[in-house]
C-alpha positions in Angstrom: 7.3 -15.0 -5.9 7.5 -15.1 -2.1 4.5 -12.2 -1.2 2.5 -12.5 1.1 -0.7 -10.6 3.2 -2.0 -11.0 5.8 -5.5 -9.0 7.5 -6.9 -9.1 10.8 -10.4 -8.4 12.2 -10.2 -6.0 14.7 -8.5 -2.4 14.8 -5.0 -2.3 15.1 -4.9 -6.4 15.7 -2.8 -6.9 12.0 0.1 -4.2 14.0 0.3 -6.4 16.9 0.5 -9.8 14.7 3.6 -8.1 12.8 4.9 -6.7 15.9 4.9 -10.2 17.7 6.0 -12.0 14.6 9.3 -9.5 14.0 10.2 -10.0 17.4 10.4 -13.7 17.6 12.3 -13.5 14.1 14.7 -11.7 15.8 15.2 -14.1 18.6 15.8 -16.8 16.2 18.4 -14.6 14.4 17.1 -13.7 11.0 17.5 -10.5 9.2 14.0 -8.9 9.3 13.9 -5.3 7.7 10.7 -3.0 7.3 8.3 -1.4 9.3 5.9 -2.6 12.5 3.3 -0.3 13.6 2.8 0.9 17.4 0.0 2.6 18.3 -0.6 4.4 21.8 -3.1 5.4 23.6 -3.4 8.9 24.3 -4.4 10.7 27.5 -7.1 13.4 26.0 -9.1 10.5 24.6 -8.3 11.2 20.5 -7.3 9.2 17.8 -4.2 7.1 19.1 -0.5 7.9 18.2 0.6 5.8 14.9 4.8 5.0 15.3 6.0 2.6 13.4 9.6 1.0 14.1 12.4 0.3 11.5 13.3 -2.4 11.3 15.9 -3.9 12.3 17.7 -1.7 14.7 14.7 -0.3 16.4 14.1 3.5 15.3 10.5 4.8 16.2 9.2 7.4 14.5 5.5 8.9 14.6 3.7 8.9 11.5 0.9 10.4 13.2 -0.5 14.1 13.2 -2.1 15.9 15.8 -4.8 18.2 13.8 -6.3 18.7 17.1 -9.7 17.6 18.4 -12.0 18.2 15.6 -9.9 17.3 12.7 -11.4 14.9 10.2 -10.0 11.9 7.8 -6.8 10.8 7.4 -3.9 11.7 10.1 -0.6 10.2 8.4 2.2 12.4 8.5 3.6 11.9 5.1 7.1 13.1 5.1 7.5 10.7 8.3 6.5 7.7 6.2 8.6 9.1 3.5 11.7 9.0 6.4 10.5 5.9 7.2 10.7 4.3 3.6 14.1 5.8 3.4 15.9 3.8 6.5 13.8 0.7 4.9 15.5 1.0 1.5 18.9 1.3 3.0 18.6 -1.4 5.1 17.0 -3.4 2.2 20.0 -2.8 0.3 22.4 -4.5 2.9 20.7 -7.5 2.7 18.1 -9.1 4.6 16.2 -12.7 5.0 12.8 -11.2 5.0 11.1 -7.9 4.5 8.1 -6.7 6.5 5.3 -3.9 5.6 3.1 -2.8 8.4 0.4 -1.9 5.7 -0.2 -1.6 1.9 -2.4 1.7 2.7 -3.7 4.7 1.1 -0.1 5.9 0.0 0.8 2.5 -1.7 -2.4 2.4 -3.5 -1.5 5.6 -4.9 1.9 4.4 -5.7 4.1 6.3 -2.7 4.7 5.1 0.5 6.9 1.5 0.8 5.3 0.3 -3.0 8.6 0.4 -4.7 10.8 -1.1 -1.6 8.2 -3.8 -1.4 8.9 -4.4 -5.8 12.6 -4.3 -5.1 12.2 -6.7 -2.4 10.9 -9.1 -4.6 12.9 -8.3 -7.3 15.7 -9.3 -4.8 14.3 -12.5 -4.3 13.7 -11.5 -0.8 10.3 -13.0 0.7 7.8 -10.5 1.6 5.1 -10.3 4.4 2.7 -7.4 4.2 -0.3 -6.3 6.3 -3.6 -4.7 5.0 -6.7 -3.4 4.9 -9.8 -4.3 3.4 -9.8 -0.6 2.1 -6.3 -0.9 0.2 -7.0 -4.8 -1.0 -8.3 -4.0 -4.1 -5.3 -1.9 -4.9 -2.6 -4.7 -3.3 -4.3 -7.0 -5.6 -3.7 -5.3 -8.7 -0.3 -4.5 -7.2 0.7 -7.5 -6.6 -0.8 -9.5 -9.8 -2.3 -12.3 -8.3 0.7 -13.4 -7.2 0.6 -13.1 -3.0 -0.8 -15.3 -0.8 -2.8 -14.7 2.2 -2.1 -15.7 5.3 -4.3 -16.0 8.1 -3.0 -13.8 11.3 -2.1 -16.2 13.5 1.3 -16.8 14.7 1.5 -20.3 13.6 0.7 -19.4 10.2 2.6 -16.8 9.6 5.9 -18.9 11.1 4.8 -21.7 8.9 5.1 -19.1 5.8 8.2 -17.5 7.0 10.1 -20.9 7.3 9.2 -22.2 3.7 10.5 -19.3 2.3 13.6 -18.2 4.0 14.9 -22.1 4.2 18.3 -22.3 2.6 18.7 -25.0 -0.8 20.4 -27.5 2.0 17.1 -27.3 3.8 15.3 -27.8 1.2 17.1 -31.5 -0.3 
């Protein structure tokens, strides 16, 4: 199984690994589909804007609620992830060298969110990069059966990783 996961320290630092990494696979040509995460700063001081971008033709979408100044716990706009999810699968479907997940969060732990795109990804045979939490690792784990790998984030690694397992059989002889 190609899966692999990768966790950084610091808050929103595993967004801007995936972010980076998508973008030079692009450069070098290879069919990337899923999700990066872009978060903004916003002017009133609150919780930053969540987007995430499909992809690989680039559509943003916020994922983010506003529940205003006082609001508590969790901010993720549901039916955007849903959307999200959606334009994943299709592009999936087409074909792709390798599929990225922002995060394994709260919905995948549950069993919503990009779980089942990330099963038919490997089902496909398609190698699988995925970010997470300590929060949702438990839940990955069991997910995933032992079976992924973690990566450290750090570009080198992670194009290491991504190399091995999108090399074609001539490659490999």
């Amino acid at each position: 199984m190609k899966l692999a996961y990768t966790m950084a320290p610091g808050r929103g630092d595993t967004d801007l690994v995936l972010e980076r990494l998508a973008a030079d696979l692009a450069a070098r040509g290879l069919r990337c589909c899923g999700t990066v995460q872009i978060n903004s700063e916003r002017a009133d001081a609150g919780p930053c804007d969540m987007d995430v971008r499909v992809l690989p033709d680039g559509a943003v979408l916020r994922i983010s609620q506003d529940r205003g100044p006082q609001a508590r716990g969790c901010r993720l706009d549901p039916d955007a992830l849903e959307t999200a999810v959606a334009m994943v699968a299709a592009s999936l479907s087409s074909g792709a060298d390798l599929l990225i997940v922002n995060k394994f969060g709260k919905h995948e732990a549950e069993g919503r969110g990009f779980r089942d795109v990330i099963a038919e990804a490997v089902a496909m045979d398609i190698p699988v990069l995925v970010g997470l939490n300590a929060l949702n690792r438990p839940a990955f784990k069991s997910f995933a059966e032992g079976l992924a790998i973690q990566l450290p984030p750090e570009p080198g690694a992670l194009m290491a990783w991504v190399n091995e397992v999108t090399a074609s059989e001539d490659e490999l002889v």
